[in-house]
N, C-alpha and C positions, 0 to 999 in steps of 0.2 A: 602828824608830828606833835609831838608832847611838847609844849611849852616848859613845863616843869625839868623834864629832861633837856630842853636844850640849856636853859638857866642854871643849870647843874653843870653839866660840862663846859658850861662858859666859866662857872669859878674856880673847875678844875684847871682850865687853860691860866687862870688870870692866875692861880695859887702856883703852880710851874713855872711859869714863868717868872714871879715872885722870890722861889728858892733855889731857884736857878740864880735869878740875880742875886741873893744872897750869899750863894756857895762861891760864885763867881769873885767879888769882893773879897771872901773870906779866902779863898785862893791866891788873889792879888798879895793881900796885906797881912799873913800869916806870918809869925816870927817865933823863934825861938829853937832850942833842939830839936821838935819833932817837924819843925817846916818841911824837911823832904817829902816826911810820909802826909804828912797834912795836906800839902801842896799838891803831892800826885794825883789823893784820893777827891779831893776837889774838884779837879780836872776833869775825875774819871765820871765823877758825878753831875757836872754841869754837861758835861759832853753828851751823856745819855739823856738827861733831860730836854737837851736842845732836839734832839730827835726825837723825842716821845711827844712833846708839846705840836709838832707838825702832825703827828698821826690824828692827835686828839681833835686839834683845830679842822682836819682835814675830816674825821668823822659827824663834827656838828656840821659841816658843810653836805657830806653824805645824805643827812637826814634832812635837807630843806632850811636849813638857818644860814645865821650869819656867826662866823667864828670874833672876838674881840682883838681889838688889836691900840697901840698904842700906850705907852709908859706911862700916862695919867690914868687911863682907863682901867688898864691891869691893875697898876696899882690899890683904885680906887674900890675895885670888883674883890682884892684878894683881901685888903687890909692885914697884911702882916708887916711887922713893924722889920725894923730895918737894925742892923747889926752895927756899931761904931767901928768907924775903921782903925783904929786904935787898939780895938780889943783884943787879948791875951788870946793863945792858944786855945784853952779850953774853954774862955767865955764862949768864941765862935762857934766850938763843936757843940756847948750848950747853946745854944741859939739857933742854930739850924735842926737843931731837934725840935725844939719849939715849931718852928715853920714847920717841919715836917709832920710833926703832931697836926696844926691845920690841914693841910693839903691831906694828909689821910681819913681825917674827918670829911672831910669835904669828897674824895676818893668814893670812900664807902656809902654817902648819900647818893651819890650820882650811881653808885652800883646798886644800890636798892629799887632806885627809881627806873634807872633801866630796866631792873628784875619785873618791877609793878607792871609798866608798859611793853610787854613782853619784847623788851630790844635788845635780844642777846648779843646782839655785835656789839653793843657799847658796853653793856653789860661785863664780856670778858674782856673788852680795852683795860676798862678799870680796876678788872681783878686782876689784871695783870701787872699793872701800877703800883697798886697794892701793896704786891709782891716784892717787888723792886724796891718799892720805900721800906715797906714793915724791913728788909734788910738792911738799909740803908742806917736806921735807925738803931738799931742792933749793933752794927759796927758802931757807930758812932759813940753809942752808950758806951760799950766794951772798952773804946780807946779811952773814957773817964775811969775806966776801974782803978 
């Protein structure tokens, strides 16, 4: 077991977790004319996260570790700052880009390290995350155009 790689997908876990609670928030207290579509796409985006973050935690457990748990911990593991609940429409959508920017940096280390230690399973978890954000991200951007 790679220490490094477990340390890795523990800040992918804590950074999911993270903009998951972010998106979450942002879902809650969204306002304005695009609130439907804002709202839904929020949903759609915490919901998948909330399933991805079990696979992930479930994989550092595969490999012999201990996965993190706990809202101080997370927090303190992911360090992304935090969205006002007051914020305008587009602040929000600019702000979970931001987290999302983290979490993909942090994505693509933990897929490196995988690659290094040749641990293709976690390896493709995270290219598959990836995937899922880089799009994530793209829409998001789009809805500022």
């Amino acid at each position: 077991m790679s220490e490094k790689l477990v340390e890795s997908l523990r800040r992918v876990v804590a950074d999911t977790y993270a903009v998951m609670g972010q998106t979450h928030l942002c879902h809650w207290n969204v306002r304005g004319r695009s609130f439907f579509g804002l709202h839904n796409a929020f949903e759609e985006q915490y919901t998948e996260m909330f399933e991805a973050v079990d696979e992930i935690a479930e994989r550092i457990r595969s490999i012999g570790a201990l996965a993190p748990g706990g809202l101080a911990n997370l927090a303190k593991l992911a360090a992304i700052d935090e969205v006002a609940e007051d914020a305008s429409a587009d602040d929000m959508v600019r702000h979970l880009i931001k987290c999302y920017d983290k979490l993909l940096t942090d994505l693509k280390a933990a897929r490196d390290v995988a690659g290094d230690v040749d641990d293709s399973e976690s390896e493709d978890l995270m290219i598959a995350r990836i995937q899922v954000h880089e799009k994530t991200v793209w829409m998001l951007k789009s809805y500022l155009e």
